[in-house]
C-alpha positions in Angstrom: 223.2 214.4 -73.5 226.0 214.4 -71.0 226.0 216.7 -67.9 228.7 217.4 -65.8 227.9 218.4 -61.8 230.7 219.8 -60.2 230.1 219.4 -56.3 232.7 221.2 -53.3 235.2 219.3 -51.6 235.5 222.4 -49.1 233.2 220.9 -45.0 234.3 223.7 -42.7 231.7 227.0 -41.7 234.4 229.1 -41.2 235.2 229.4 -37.9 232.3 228.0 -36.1 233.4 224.4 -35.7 230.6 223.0 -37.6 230.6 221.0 -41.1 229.3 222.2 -44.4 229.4 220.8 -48.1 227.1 220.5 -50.7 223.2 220.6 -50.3 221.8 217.4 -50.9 218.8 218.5 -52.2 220.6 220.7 -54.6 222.2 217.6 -55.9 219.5 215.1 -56.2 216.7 217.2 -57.6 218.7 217.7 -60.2 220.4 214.4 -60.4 217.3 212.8 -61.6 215.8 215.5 -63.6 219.3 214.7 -65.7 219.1 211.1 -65.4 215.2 210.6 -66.0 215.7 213.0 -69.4 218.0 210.3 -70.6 221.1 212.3 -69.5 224.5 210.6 -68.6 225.9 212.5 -65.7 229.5 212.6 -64.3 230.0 213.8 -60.9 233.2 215.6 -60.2 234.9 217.5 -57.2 238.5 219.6 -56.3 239.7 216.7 -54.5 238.0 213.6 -56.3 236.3 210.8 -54.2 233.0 211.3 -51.7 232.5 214.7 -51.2 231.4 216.3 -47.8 227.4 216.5 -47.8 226.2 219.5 -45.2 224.9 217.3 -42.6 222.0 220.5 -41.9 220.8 219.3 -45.5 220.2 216.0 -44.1 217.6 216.3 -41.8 214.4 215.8 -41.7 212.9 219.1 -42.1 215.0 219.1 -46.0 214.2 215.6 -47.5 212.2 216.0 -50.4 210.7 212.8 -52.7 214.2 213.3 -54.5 216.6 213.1 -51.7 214.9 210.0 -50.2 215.3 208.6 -54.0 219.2 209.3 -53.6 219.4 207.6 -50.2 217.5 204.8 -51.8 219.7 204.8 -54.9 222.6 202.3 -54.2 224.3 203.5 -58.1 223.5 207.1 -57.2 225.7 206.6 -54.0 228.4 204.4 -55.4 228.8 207.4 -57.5 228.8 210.3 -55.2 231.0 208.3 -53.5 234.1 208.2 -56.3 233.4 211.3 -58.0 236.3 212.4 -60.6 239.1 214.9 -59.9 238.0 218.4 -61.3 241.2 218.8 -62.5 241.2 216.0 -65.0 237.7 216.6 -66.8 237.3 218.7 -70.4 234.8 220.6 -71.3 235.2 218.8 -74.7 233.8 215.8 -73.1 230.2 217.3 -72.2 227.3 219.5 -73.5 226.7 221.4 -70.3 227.9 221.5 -66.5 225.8 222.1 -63.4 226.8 223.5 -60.1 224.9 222.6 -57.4 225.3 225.1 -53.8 225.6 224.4 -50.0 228.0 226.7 -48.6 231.3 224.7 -49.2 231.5 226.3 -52.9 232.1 229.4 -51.9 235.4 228.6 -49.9 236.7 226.2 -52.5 235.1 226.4 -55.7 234.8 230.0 -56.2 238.4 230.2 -55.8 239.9 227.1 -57.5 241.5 227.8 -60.8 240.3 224.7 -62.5 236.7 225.1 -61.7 237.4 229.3 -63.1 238.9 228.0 -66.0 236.2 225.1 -66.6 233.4 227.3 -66.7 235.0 230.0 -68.7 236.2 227.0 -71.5 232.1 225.7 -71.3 230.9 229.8 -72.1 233.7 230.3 -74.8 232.5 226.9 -76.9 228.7 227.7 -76.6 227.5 225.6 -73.9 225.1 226.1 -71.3 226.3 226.6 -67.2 224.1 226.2 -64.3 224.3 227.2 -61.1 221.9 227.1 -57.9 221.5 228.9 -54.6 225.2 229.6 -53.3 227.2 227.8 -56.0 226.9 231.3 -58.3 228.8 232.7 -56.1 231.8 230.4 -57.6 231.2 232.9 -60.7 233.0 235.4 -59.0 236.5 235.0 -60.5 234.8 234.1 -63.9 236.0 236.0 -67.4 233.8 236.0 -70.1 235.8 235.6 -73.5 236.4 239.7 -73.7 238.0 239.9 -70.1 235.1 241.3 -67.9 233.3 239.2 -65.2 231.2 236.8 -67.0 228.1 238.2 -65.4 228.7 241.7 -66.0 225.2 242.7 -67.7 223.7 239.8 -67.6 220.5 238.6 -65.6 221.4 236.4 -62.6 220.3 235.4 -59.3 221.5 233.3 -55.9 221.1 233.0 -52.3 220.0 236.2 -51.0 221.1 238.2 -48.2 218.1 237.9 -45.9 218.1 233.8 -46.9 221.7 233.9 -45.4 220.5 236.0 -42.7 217.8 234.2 -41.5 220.3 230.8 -41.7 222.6 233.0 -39.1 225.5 232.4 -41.1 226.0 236.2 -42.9 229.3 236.8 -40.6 230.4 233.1 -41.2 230.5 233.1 -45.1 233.9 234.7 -46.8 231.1 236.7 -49.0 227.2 237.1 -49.7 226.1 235.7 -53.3 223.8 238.5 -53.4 226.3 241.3 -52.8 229.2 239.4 -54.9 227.0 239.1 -57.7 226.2 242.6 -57.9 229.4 244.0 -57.4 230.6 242.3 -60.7 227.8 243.8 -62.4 225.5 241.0 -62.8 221.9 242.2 -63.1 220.6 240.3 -59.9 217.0 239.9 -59.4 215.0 237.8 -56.6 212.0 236.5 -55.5 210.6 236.2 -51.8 212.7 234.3 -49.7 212.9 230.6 -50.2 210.6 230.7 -53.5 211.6 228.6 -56.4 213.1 231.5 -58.9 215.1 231.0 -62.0 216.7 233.5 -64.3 218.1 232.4 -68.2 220.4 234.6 -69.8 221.9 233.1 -72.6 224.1 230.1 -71.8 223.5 231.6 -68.3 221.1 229.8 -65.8 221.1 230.4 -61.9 218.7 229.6 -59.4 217.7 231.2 -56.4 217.8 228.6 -53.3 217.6 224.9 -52.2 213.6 224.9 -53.7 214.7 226.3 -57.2 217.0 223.2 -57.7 214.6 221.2 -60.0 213.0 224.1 -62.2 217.2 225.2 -62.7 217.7 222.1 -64.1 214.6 221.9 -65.8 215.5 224.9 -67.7 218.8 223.4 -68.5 217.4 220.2 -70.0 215.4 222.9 -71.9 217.8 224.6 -73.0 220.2 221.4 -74.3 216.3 220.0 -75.9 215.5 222.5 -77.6 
């Protein structure tokens, strides 16, 4: 089983003068629900090399068991820190790719043609995508293989508008997952606010927020098992 994660390269909020990135947890829950399923996992980014972490998602109030296992993980950081260029992975080289959030994604990654064209080559052969909390929001520009947005009628879900609310960030973000999602026709459902929710449709898997990192990947290893 090999698993692509696709992290952002993008560590501006906007305006505000503060740093974003990826969301550790969002990348180490997973991490080791791939790697302790016997997975082999390739981390990439737009940019290549050690991609910015959100330093918020550092704290103390956001460690989990799995983020202290990261810190811990000497491999785990060599790694992160020399992930591939996103440009020069295939598709043909993996059974499934996962996307995990932070807010970076949705400057860089839901607009970068390779990462577009990565997840619509994964759909088109039959293999499963993941995504969790903002990062389907990079599934904005996506086609499905008959030219309408690749979650056009299907069941999907994502950081919600009150989560970004309450985070103060809603007039900082170049779009709300939530609203983006919708407006492509995606059939987006949610659960309370910072609940672990996942929706499967298909070779589609999204997850809501930070705390539905590990059951997203869950049901992607059950998906690749089965």
């Amino acid at each position: 089983m090999k698993v692509l994660m696709v992290l952002t390269s993008h560590d501006k909020l906007g305006d505000t003068g503060h740093k974003t990135g990826f969301w550790l947890e969002e990348l180490a829950a997973p991490y080791y629900a791939f790697k302790d399923a016997g997975a082999e996992i390739t981390l990439a980014s737009p940019l290549g090399g050690n991609p910015p972490l959100d330093p918020k998602s550092n704290e103390p109030d956001f460690q989990t068991e799995f983020t202290h296992r990261f810190e811990a993980d000497a491999a785990a950081k060599a790694q992160l820190a020399t992930t591939v260029k996103l440009d020069s992975v295939s598709q043909a080289d993996f059974d499934a790719v996962f996307y995990p959030g932070g807010h970076g994604p949705l400057w860089d990654l839901a607009e970068d043609k390779h990462s577009i064209a990565l997840i619509e080559s994964f759909f088109a052969a039959g293999k499963q995508v993941a995504f969790v909390c903002h990062a389907p929001g990079v599934l904005r520009h996506v086609k499905a293989p008959d030219g309408q947005p690749l979650v056009a009628g299907r069941k999907v879900t994502g950081f919600t508008n009150t989560e970004e609310e309450a985070v103060g960030l809603t007039d900082v973000v170049p779009f709300l997952v939530e609203d983006e999602l919708i407006a492509k026709g995606g059939l987006y459902s949610k659960a309370a606010d910072w609940s672990s929710y996942v929706v499967t449709d298909g070779l589609l898997i999204t997850g809501q927020n930070p705390g539905s990192s590990e059951a997203t990947a869950a049901q992607l290893i059950k998906a690749l098992t089965k």
